[in-house]
C-alpha angles and dihedrals in degrees: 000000000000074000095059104040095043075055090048092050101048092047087054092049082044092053095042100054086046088051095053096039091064127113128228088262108131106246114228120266108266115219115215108265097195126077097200082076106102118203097223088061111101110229086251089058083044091049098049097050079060096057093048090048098055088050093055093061120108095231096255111117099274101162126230117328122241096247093058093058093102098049118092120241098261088054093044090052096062092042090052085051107045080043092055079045088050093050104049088047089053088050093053098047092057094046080051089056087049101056089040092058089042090060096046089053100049082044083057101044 
């Protein structure tokens, strides 16, 4: 998990210093490449099944999923972020369950 937040964090610093190298060239208008964006989904729902799917992933490098496709990198960046977030929140709650059921067992022993 150390692996892929060190990798989080270099792709944000890497993000950042290209976004900041840009010129005020307009970028070209980028089309949706994944079909599993609806268009009835606003960009925050979208967002958000982004998020969920990031934090679903097993922590081996399993590359961009495929509902993030429509997000730009800048938004995939901090969904990737706020997923690897969701997902470490979710591991230590469980590891707190678990302590918590280990005690109760040695109390009732």
């Amino acid at each position: 998990m150390r692996i892929r937040a060190a990798a989080v964090g270099v792709v944000l610093l890497a993000g950042l210093a290209t976004g900041c190298s840009a010129g005020d060239e307009a970028a070209p208008a980028k089309s949706p490449k994944s079909p599993s964006a609806s268009p009835s989904l606003s960009k925050a729902e979208v967002t958000q099944q982004c998020i969920d799917a990031v934090a679903a992933q097993t922590g081996e490098d399993e590359g961009k999923p495929q509902e993030c496709e429509s997000l730009s990198d800048s938004e995939y960046l901090e969904a990737n972020f706020k997923g690897v977030q969701q997902h470490n929140k979710a591991g230590q709650d469980e590891l707190q369950r678990q302590i918590e059921e280990a005690r109760e067992s040695a109390a009732a022993n």
